[in-house]
N, C-alpha and C positions, 0 to 999 in steps of 0.2 A: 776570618769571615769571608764566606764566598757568596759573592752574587750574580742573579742572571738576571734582564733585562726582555719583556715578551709585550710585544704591540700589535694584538693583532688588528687592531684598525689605525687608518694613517695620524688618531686624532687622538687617541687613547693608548696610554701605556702602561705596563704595570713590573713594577720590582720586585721580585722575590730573593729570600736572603735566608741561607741558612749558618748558625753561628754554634762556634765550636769553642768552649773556654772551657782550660784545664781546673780538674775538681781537685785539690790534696786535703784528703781528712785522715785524722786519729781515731785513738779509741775514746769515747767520752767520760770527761773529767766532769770537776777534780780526782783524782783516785786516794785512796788510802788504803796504806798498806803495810806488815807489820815488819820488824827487823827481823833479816835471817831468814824470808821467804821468799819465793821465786815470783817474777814479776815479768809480764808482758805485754811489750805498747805496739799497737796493731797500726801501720797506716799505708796506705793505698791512693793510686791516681787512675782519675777516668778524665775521660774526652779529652784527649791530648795525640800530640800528632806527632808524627816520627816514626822509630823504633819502637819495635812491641815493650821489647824487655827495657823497662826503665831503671836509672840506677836512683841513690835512695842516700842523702845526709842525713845523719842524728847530732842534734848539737843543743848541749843543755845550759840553761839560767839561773845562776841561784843571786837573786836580790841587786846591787848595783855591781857584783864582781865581774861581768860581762860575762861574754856566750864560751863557753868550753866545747873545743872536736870532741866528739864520744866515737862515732864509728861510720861506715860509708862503706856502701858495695861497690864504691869504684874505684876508690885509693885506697889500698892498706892500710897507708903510713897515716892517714886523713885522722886519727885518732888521739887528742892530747897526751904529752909524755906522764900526765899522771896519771892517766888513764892506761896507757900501754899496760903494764902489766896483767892489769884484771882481762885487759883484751885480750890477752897471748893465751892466759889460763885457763879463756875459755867463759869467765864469770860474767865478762859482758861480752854479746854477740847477735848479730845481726843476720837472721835466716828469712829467707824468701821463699816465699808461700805460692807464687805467681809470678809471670810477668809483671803485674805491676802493683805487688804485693807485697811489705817484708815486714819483718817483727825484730822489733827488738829486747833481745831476751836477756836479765839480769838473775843469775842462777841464785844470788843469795843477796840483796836487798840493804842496804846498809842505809843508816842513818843521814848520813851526806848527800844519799842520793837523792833527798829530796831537795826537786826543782821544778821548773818546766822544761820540758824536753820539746825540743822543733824538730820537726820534719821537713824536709824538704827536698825538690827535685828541681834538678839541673832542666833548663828548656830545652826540649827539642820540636818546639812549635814554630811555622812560620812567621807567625804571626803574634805577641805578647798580650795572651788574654786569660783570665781567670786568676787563683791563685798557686801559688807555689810551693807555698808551708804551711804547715800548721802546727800548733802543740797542744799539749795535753801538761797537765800541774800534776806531780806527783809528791805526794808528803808520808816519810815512814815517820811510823810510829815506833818505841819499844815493846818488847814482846813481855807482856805481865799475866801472860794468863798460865792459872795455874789450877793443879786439878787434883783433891786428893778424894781419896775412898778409905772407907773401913770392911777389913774382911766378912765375908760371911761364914756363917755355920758351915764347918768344912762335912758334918757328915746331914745330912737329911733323909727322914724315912718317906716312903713313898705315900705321895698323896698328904707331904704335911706341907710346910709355905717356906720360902726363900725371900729374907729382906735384906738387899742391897742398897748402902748409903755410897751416896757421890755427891762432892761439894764443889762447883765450878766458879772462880774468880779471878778479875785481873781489876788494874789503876785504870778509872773513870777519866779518861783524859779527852776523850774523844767521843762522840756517838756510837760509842758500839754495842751490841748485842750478844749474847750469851745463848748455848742450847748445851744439852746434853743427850746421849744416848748410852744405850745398856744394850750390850752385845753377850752373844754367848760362842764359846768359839771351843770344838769339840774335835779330838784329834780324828784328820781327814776329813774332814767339812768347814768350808770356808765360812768367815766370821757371820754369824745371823742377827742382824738385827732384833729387840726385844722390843724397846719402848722407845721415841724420843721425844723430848719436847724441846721445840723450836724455840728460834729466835722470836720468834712474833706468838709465841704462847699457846700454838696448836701442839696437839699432843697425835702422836701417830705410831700406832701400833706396827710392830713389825708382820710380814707374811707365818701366818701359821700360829701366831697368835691374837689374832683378834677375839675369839673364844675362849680366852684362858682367866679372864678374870682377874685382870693385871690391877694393883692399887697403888695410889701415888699415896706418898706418904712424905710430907716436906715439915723438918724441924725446925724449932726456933733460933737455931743456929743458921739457919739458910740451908741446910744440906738438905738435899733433895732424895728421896726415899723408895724405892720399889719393892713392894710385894709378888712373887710371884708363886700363885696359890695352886693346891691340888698336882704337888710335881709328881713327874714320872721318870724312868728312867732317861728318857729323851732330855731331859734337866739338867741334867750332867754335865760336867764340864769346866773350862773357866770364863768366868764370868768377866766381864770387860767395860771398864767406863770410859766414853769418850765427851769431851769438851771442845766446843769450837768458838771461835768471836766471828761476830757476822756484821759487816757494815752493808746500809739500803743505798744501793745504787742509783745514779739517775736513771729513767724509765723501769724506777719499781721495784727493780730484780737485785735479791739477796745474794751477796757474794761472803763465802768464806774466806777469811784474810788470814787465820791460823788455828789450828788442833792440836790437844796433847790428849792421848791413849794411854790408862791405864791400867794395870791388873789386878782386879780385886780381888780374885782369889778360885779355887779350884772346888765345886760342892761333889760330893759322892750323893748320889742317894741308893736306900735302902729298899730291896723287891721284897714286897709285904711276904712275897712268898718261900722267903728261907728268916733264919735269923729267928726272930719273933716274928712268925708267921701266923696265917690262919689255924687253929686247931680246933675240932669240930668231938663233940662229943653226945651221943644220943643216948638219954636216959632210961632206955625203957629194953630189956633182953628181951628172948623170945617168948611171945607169948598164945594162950586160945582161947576165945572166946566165943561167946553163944551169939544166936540168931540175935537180933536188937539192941544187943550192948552197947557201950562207947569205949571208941577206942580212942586214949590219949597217949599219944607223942612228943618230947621234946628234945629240940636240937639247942645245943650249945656252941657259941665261936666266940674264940680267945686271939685277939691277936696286939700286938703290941702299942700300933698306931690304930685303933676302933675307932675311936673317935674321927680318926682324919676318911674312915671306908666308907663307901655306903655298901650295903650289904644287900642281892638279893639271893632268896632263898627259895628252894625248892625240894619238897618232898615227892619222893619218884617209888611209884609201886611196879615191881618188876621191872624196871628200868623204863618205863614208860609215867610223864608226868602227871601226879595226881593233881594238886595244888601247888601256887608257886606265890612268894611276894616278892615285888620288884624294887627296886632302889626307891621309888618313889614311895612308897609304902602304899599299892596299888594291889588288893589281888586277884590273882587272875583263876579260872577253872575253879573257883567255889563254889557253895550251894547252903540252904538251908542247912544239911545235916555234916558241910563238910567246910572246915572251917581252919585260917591258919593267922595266930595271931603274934604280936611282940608282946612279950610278959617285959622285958626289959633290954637295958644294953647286950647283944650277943646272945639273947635268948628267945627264941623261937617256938612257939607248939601248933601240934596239928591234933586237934580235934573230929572226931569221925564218930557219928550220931548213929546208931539204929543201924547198925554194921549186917552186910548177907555176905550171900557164900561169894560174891564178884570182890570182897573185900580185903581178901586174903590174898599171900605174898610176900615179899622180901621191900621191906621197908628200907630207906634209905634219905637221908639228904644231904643236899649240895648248896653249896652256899660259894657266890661270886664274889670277888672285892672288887670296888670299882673304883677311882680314882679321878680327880678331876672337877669339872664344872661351867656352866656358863654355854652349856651345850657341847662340849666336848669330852667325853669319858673316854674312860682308856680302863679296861680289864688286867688287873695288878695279879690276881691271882684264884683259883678256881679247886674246890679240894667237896669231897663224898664221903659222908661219913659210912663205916662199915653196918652193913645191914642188920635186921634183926625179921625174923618168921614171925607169923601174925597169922595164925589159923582160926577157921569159921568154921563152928560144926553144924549142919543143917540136914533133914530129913528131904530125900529126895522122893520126888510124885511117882506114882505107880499108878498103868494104867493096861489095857488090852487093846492089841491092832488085828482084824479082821482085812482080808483082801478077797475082793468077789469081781465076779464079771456083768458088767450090765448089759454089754452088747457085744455077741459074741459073731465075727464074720463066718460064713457061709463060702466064699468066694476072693480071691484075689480084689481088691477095690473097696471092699465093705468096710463099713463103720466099723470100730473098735472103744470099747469101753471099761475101764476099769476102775472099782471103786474101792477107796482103803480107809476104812470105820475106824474108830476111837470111841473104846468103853472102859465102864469101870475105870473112871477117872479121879485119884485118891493123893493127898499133900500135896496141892496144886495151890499154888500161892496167888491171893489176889494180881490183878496184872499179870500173870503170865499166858503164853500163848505157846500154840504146835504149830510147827514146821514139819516139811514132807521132802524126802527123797525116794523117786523111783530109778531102778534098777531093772536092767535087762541081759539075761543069758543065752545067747544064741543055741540050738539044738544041735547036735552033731551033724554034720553034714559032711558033703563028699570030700576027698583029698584036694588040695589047691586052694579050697576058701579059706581066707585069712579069718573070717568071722566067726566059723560055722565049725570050724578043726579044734579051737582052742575052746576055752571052757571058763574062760575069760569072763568077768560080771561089766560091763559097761554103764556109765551110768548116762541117765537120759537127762534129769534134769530135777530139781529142787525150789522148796519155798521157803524161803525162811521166816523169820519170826514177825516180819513186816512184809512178808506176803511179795520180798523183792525175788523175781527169776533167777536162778543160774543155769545156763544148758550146758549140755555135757557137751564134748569137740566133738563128736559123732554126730549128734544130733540138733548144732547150732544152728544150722540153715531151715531146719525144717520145725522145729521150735519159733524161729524167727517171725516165717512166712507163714504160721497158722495153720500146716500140719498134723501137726501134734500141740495139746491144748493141756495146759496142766490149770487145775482151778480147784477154790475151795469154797464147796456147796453149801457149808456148813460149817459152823466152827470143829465139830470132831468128824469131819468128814469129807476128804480129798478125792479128785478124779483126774484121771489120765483117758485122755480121747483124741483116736487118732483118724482122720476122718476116712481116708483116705490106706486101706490097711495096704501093706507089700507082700510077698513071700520072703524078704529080709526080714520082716517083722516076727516071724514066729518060733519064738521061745519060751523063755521062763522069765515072768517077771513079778517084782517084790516091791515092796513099798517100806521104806523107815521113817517113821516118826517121831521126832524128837520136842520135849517141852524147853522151854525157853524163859527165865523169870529176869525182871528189871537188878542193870545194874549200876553199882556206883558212881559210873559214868557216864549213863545216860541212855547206855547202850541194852542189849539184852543178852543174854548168857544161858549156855548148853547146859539141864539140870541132868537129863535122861535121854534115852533113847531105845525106841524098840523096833526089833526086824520081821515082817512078817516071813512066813515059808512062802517059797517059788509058787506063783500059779502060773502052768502052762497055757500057750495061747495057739493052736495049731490048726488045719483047714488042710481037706482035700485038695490042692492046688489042679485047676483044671485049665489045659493051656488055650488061647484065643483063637479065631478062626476070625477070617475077613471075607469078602463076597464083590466084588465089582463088575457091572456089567454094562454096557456101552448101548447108546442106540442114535439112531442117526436122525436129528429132529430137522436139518433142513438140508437137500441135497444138492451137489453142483452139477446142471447139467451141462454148463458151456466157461469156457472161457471170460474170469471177470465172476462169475457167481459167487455167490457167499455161501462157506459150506459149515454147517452146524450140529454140535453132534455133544448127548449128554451122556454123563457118567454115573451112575450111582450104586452105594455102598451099600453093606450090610454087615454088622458082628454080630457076634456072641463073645460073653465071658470076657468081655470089655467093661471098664464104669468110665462113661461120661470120654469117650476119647476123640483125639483131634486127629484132624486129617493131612498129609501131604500129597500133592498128586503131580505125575510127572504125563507130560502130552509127549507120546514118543511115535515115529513115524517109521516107517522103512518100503520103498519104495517096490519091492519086491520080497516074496517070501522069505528070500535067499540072502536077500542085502544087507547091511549093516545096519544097526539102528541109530537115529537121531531121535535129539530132545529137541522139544519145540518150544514149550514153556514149562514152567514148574512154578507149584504153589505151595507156602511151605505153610506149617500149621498156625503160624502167626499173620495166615493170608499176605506173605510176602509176594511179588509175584517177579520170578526173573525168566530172561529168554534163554534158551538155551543155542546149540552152537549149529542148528541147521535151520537159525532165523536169520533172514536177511536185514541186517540193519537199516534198511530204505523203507522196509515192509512191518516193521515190528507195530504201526498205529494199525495197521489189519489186523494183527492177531487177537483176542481177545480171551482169558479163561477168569473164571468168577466162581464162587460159591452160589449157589440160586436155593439150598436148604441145607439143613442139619447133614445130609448124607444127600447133597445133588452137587455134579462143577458139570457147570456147561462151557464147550470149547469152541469161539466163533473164527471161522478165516473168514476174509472180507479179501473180494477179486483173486480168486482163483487161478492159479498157472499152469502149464503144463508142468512143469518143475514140481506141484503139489501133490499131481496125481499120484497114489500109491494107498497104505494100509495105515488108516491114524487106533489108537488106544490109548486107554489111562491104567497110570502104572500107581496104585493106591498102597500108602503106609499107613497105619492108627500109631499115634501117641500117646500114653498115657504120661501123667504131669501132676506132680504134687505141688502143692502152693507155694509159690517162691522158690522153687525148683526150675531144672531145666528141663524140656520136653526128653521122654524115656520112649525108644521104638518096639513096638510089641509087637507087627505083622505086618507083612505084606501080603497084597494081590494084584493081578495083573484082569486085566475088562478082557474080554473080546475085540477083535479088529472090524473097523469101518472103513469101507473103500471110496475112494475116492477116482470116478472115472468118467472123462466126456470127451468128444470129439471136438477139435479145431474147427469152428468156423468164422471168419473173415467179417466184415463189414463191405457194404457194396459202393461206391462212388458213379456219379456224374456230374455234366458238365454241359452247361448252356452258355450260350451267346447272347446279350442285347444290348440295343441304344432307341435313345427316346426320338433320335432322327439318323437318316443316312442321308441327307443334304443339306449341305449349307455353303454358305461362301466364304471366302477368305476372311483371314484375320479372325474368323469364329474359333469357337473351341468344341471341338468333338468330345465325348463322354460315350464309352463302352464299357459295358458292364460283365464281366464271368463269373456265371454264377453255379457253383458248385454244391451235393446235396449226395446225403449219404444214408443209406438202410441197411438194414440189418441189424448185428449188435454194430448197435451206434457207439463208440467211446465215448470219454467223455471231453467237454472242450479245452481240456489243460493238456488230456493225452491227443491231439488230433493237431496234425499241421500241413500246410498246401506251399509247395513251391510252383510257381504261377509264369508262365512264359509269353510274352504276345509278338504277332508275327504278322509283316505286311507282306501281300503280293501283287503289285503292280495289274497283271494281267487278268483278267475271271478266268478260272479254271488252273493258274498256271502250277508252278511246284511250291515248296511248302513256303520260301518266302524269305524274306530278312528278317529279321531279330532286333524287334525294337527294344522290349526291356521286358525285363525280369525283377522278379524276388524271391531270396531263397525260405525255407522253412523257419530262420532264425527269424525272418523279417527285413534283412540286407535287399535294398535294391540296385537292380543297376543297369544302367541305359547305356546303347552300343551309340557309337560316333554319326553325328547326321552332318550331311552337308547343306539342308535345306534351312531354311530360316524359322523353321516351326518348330516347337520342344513337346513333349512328351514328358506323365509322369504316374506315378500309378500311388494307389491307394487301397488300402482294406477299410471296409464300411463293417461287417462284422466277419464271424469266423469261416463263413464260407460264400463270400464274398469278395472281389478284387474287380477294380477300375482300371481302367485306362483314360484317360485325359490328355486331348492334341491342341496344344497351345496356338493360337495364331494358325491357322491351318492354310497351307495355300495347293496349288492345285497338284504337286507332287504328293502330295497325300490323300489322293484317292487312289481306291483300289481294294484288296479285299482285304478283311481284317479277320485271326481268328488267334483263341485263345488255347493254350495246352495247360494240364495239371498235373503235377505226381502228388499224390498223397499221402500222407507220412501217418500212422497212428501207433500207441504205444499197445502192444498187444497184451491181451489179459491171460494170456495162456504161456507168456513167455517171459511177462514183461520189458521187454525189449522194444524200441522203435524199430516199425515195420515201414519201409514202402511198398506203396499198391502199382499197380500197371500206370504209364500214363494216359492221361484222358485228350481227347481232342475236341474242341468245339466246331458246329458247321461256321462256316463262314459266313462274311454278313460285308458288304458292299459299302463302299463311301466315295461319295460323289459329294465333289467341292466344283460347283459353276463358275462360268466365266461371264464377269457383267461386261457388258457392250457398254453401256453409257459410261460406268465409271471407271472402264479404260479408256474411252473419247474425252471424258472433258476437261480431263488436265492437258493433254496434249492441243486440243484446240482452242484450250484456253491459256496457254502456253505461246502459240504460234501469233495469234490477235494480238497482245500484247508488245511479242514483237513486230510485226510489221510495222501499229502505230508508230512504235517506239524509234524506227529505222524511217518511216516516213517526217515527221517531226526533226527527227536531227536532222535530213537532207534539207528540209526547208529552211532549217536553221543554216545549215551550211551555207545555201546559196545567196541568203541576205547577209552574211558575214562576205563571203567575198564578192558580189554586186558594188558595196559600199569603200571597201578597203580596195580591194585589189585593179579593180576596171574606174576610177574615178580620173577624170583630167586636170594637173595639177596649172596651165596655163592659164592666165587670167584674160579674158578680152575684154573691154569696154562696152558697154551698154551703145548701141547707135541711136540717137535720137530721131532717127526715124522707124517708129514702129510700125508703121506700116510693111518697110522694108524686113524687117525682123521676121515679120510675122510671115511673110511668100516664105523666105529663106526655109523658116523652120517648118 
């Protein structure tokens, strides 16, 4: 135990103590445990002092025969000589797990060994506190547990059941507990758990069968019994019983004290699919029947284990499923007239009502075995019987197709119309419907055209029997976008309309139509089909002509001007086209050309590459009508002067298409020409005084003022100069202060005690202000200007001439009074001040310095006193 002792006041004190006692525990007893098992007693020390690695006695108790050495990690010899042996052998031993941790380990467990065993540790504490040893009671028992089984069925077929008996016992001497499990152990795969049931009467399923539909089955003999139902080949194997005894430890937990493992025996099973297998046999050869009939079918399956399969079945027409029943005896893709039933075990029929011609085909079925249960199946084996023909003889419809033109184009652009009739419509079956494919032949044309060379039929596009589209890969895009229009006006009567015709458009085209009747699937099905002959579609193709002509709606006479100028179109032998326009410039006949702006037919609008990007909110181009673009520049430069035009394209554009270029023109040119003229500047002087007196503050005003083309107040800037000259009339003077065009001021070095400072009140306007003024700041004053503006012909910052202002005089007086009255109010104060002390002085020394320190007597006769003095 260490203590420290803390007062911090002279009256009060306090003790603190912190305490360290060694901990020695076991593992908690009593234990029990069986003969011939391996046994280990755990014990450890904390809060103890010294050396980390602690060493460790084991010494055992059996009854009054006293304590026996067993073993010690720090004397070899420390071990009783009846003990030596087993220690040498290794059977008993002492392993350390830690510094302050060891076990002691008895590899096989014997009868004698039960005792209580102490632990304990040597001190290496200063101090003797806590305890030292401990023990743990350990008691074996004999080993009576015993475990036998009966073989099982060594061959099983697939999907029948496996029951394995295991009977686990031993001598009730003690509280112990019993479990078993049923293992399956399959060559290269480690032992898998099946089923156990516990000590404590929980039953638990191994991984991978909790879905297998596992049954206990316990006989009156005590043997305990498993079914394991629905095998498959994963079943296989040998089968494995294990027995353990379990005794309940203190805090709860179940310890196994011994197991014996035995082998029950080795199951094959049987793949439904060889051996006695599925075998399928369909009753019925080929046969043909009429429109309406019924057709029956039946399937037959043999196989050895039926009973143990479930079966589902399906009948497939052309290899595609008609009806099917599913394990559960569910079926699926039936109908009113189509039907699949169980006449009995292995026997199957399909039923087919009121049969048409979509009925016919190669009959077949297939039949699944499946295997299992409890939500797990497993597919044992899969087999098709050979097929049988099933022919439908039926009258197919007869009818006539006409193809005519309803709108025939005249021009590149024009509507186009085509209609394909249906008459004489003869064995058309209630429900049924026509479908339409149109066809197209391009006409011969020049060498090079991949279209126009070959003689190739292409197709455009189709309806079928539910009125669903197909377009052809030619013509998907423009089919899409409502181009081309396929529709049916009428039940016997289809159209093709193209709104919009081309000169790719014109060749030979045909229409086929085909009847369609209900089929046994739900679906519709091809009865007939008829082609009409080619009708050409052809047009004097006449080529397009464009027109653009320029005019100039606002002109720039000067510099800065805004100059405005429209464009407009005109075609022929165009439908409905769109316009792109290019503003292109060249500043001489001879010169190159520049784009200035361009508009594309989607009224896109971009600059081109002889626009200044500082300038581009000047430029302006617009649509103003159907066939007008007006083009604005806004402030004018000399840079602009030259020859402007519009450079005009038409597009033509099918629906959901992309723009097609069909001509160009180019306008007439508009000039652009003005002479350079300048704005004008001046410059004035004022103040609201030219006298005042010191310590005032002067205020002058320069005031600057401009005509002509005025700029504007964002392009216009004044660098401002102000200048004093002593003398009237002298030279131009000193340099009091400035501000540049940026607005930077700056004032030259004064030796006077007066400051200067200047200010802008508005744009053409600047102050001067003389702080404290005293009389070196009279004299003449005048102001100068350079003026800076951004020129509209150049855009450039220009400066102008400098300006000068007349001068203007400033007189700062001199007061008489209020230079006298400090000074002679000044001087009064001292004289008093010098008189007062002297008179002080002289009665200071009258009293001190000139007094007579001899004493003489009073004469009593005053008479005589009084002549003397």
């Amino acid at each position: 135990m260490a203590c420290a002792r803390s007062s911090p006041l002279p009256v009060q004190t306090s003790l603190v103590c912190v305490s360290h006692a060694r901990v020695v525990s076991v593992s908690p007893g009593p234990l029990l445990r069986v003969e011939g098992q391996p046994v280990s007693l755990r014990c450890d020390v904390t809060d103890y002092e010294g050396p980390r690695e602690q060493d460790f006695d084991w010494t055992m108790q059996q009854g009054e025969a006293g304590s026996i050495q067993v073993i010690s990690t720090f004397d070899p010899k420390y071990s009783d000589v009846s003990l030596s042996d087993r220690v040498a052998s290794g059977d008993l031993s002492v392993v350390r797990l830690g510094d302050s941790v060891v076990e002691l380990r008895i590899q096989e467990v014997r009868s004698s060994d039960s005792a209580t065993y102490l632990c304990s540790t040597p001190s290496t504490d200063s101090v003797v506190s806590g305890n030292y040893d401990a023990g743990v009671t350990l008691k074996v028992i004999a080993n009576t547990l015993k475990v036998a089984s009966e073989a099982p069925e060594p061959v099983v077929p697939e999907g029948g059941d496996i029951t394995l008996y295991c009977n686990v016992t031993r001598h009730f001497t003690d509280p112990t507990y019993l479990s078993v499990t049923w293992s399956l152990r399959r060559p290269g795969i480690p032992l898998v758990d099946i089923l156990t049931v516990g000590p404590d009467g929980d039953v638990v399923t191994g991984s991978g069968y909790a879905d297998r539909g596992l049954r206990l089955a316990i006989r009156r003999d005590g043997a305990f019994g498993l079914v394991v139902a629905g095998v498959t080949q994963a079943d296989a194997g040998m089968y494995v019983c294990t027995g353990k005894e379990w005794i309940h430890e203190e805090g709860g937990q179940w310890k196994s004290i011994v197991e014996k493992t035995v082998e029950m025996g080795a199951v094959a099973v049987t793949p439904t699919g060889k051996g006695d297998g599925v075998c399928l046999v369909c009753t019925l050869s080929n046969t043909t029947l009429n429109m309406d009939d019924t057709l029956t079918l039946t399937c037959l399956v043999a196989a050895g284990n039926l009973a143990s399969l479930a079966l589902e079945v399906t009948w497939l027409v052309d290899g595609r499923t008609a009806v099917s029943l599913g394990r559960d005896g569910v079926v699926s893709n039936g109908s009113p007239s189509v039907g699949l039933e169980r006449m009995g075990p292995g026997e199957f029929r399909l039923v087919v009502r009121g049969v048409r011609g979509s009925d016919k085909g190669l009959y077949s079925c297939r039949v699944r075995a499946w295997v299992g249960g409890g939500g797990r199946w497993y597919q044992a084996a899969e087999k098709t019987s050979n097929p049988v023909q099933v022919l439908v003889t039926q009258i197919k419809p007869n009818f006539a197709v006409t193809l005519t033109t309803s709108s025939t184009p005249q021009v590149t652009g024009d509507p186009t119309e085509l209609a394909c009739h249906v008459t004489n419509i003869t064995h058309f079956l209630a429900g049924g419907r026509l479908g339409v494919a149109w066809e197209y032949t391009p006409l011969p044309g020049p060498p090079g055209d991949r279209l126009t060379t070959t003689q190739t039929t292409l197709p455009i596009g189709s309806l079928d029997a539910h009125g669903n589209l197909k377009s052809g890969t030619l013509y998907r895009d423009r089919l899409e976008s409502g181009a081309i229009v396929l529709t049916r006006v009428e039940p016997d009567t289809f159209k093709l309309r193209f709104l919009r015709t081309q000169e790719v458009d014109m060749g030979a085209y045909a229409c086929s139509v085909t009847a369609w009747t209900p089929s046994r699937q739900g679906g519709m099905e091809k009865v007939a089909e008829f082609l009409t002959p080619p009708l050409t579609v052809q047009w004097e193709a006449k080529g397009p002509s464009l027109t653009a002509v320029a005019q100039r709606v606002r002109e720039a006479v000067a510099g800065g001007a805004t100059f405005e100028m429209s464009c407009t179109v005109s075609h022929v032998h165009l439908q409905d086209p769109g316009y792109s326009v290019l503003v292109q410039t060249q500043a001489s006949v001879d010169s190159a050309t520049r784009t200035v702006l361009s508009l594309s037919p989607d009224s896109v609008l971009q600059h081109g590459g002889a626009t200044d990007p500082n300038r581009r909110d000047s430029l302006v181009l617009t649509k103003t009508g159907p066939a007008e673009f007006r083009f604005r520049l806004a402030g004018v430069q000399q840079a602009d002067r030259g020859f402007y035009w519009c450079d005009i394209t038409a597009w033509t554009k099918q629906p959901g298409q992309a723009w097609t270029k069909a001509v160009s023109a180019k306008s007439n040119k508009v000039q652009i020409n003005f002479q350079e003229t300048g704005p004008s500047f001046a410059v004035a002087i004022r103040s609201d005084t030219t006298t005042l007196y010191p310590w005032e503050t002067a205020k002058m005003v320069c005031a600057l003022s401009v005509s002509g083309a005025s700029p504007k107040s964002d392009d216009l800037a004044y660098e401002v100069r102000w200048y004093l000259t002593r003398l009237r009339g002298g030279n131009k003077g000193t340099l009091l202060a400035s501000v540049d065009r940026f607005g930077l001021v700056k004032k030259e070095a004064r030796n006077a005690s007066s400051d200067v400072s200047l200010e802008r009140t508005d744009t053409h306007t600047y102050a001067l202000n003389i702080h404290s003024t005293q009389d070196s700041d009279s004299g003449e004053y005048h102001c100068q200007a350079t003026p800076w503006y951004l020129s509209a012909s150049t855009g450039a910052w220009t400066h102008g001439a400098d300006l000068t202002s007349t001068s203007m005089f400033l007189t700062v007086r001199f007061p008489m009074w209020d230079s006298l009255k400090l000074p002679l109010l000044y001087g009064s104060v001292a004289s008093v001040s010098v008189g007062l002390f002297s008179l002080l002085l002289g009665f200071i020394c009258a009293h001190c310095c000139c007094r007579n320190t001899t004493h003489t007597p009073r004469s009593r006769n005053k008479l005589m006193d009084l002549e003397m003095d």
